[in-house]
C-alpha positions in Angstrom: 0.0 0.0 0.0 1.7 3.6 -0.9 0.7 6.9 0.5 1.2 10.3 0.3 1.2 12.9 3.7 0.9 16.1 3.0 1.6 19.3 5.6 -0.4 22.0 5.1 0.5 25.4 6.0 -1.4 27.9 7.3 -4.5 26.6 8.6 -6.7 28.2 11.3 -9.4 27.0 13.4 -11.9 29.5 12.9 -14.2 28.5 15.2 -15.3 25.3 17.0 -19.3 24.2 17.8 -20.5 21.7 20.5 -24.0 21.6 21.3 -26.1 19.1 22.4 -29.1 20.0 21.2 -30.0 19.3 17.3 -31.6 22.8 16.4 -32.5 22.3 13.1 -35.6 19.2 13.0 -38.7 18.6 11.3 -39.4 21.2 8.5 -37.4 24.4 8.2 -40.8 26.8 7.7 -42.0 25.4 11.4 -38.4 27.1 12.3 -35.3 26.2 14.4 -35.1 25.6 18.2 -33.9 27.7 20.1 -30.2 28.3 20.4 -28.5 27.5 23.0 -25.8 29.5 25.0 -22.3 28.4 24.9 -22.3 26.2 22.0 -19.5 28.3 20.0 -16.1 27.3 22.3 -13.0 28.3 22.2 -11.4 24.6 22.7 -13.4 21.2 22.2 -12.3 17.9 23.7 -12.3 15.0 21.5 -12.7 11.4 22.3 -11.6 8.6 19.8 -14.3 6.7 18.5 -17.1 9.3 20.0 -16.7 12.5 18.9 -16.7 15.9 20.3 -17.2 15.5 24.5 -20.8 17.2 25.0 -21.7 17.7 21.2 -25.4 15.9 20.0 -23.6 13.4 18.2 -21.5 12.5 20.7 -21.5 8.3 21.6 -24.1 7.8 19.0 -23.9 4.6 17.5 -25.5 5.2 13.8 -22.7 8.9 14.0 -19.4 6.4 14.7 -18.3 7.4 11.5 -19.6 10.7 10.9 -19.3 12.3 14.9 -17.3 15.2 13.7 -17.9 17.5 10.7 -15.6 19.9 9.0 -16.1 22.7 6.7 -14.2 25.5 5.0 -14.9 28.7 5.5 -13.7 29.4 1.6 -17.5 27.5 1.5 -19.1 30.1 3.0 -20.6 33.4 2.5 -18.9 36.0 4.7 -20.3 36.5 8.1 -21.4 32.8 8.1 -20.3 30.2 10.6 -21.2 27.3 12.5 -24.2 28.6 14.2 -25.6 28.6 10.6 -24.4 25.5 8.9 -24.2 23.0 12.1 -20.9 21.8 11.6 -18.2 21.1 14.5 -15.1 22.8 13.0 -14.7 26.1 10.7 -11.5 25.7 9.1 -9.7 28.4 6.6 -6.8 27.3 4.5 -7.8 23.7 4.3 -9.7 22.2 1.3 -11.8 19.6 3.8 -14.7 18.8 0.6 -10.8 17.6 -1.4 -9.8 15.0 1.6 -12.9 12.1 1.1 -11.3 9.2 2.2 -8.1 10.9 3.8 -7.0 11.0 7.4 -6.4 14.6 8.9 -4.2 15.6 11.4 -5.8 18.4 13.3 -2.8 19.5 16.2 -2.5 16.2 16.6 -6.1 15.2 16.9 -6.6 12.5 13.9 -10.0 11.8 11.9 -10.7 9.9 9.2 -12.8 11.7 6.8 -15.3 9.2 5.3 -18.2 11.2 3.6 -19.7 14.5 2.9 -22.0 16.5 4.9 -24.5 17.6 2.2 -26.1 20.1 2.8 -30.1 20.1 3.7 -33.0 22.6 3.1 -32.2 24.4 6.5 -29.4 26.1 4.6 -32.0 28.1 2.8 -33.6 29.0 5.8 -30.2 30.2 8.2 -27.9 31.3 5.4 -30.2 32.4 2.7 -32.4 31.6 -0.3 -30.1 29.1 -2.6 -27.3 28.5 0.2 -28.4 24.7 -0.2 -27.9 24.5 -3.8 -24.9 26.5 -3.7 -23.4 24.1 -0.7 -23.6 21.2 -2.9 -20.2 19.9 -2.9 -18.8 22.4 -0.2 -20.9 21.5 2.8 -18.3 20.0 4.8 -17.1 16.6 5.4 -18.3 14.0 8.2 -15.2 12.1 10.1 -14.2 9.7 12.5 -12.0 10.8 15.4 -9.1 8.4 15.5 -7.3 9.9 18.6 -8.3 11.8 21.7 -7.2 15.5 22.4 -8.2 18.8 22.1 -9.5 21.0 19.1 -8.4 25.0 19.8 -9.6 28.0 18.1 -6.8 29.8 16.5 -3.8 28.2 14.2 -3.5 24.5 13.9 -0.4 22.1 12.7 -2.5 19.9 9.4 -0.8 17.1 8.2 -3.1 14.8 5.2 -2.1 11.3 5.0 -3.9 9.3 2.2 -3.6 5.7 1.5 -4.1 3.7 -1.5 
């Protein structure tokens, strides 16, 4: 088996979202819950095989692969984040929709990205009329946490390794 790992230079957390409460259910025109207080953090712990400590997703057996999601903020419309789109980690500088099927470094935290997060009708609804269409493709990327450790806001160390 060869492979190919890749460092990748200036990459930033941009921000980090753990919430235990899913906020966007049922039909987008009945609205979105409530949001919560706290759930943008400036550090997330991550546990191997569960996801982000405190996060919805967290434990859940049918989210083992998918407990953590990634998205770009070259994706997004300015002033967008993940209060909007409902992902676990903003990144700028780093291509996630690219790294199907790759493992990520994150500072030392490792995921394996297996699938996209596509984007859903809610889109429309927090980020504006045609963000879902427009996501299509850049909507992020749904991983397995590999290692334990901590996610920080600010700069990050990325390293890619892809197998094959």
């Amino acid at each position: 088996m060869t492979g190919v790992v890749e460092r990748v230079d200036g990459v930033e957390i941009v921000e980090l979202l753990v919430s235990g409460l899913h906020r966007f259910e049922g039909r987008p025109s009945d609205g979105a819950a409530p949001e919560p207080s706290g759930e943008l953090v400036a550090s997330a712990e991550v546990r191997a095989g569960l996801g982000l400590v405190g996060d919805r997703y967290f434990g859940r057996r049918a989210h083992r692969l998918a407990s953590v999601t990634l998205i770009a903020a070259e994706s997004l419309p300015p002033g967008v984040g993940l209060r909007e789109t409902r992902r676990n980690v903003l990144l700028r500088g780093l291509p996630v929709d690219d790294l199907l099927g790759a493992t990520v470094s994150l500072g030392g935290v490792v995921v394996k990205v297996h699938r996209r997060a596509n984007p859903c009708a809610w889109m429309d609804v927090t980020i504006g009329p045609g963000a879902m269409k427009a996501l299509r493709g850049r909507g992020g990327v749904r991983c397995e946490p590999l290692t334990a450790g901590v996610l920080r806001v600010g700069p990050v160390d990325v390293t890619v390794s892809r197998f094959g």
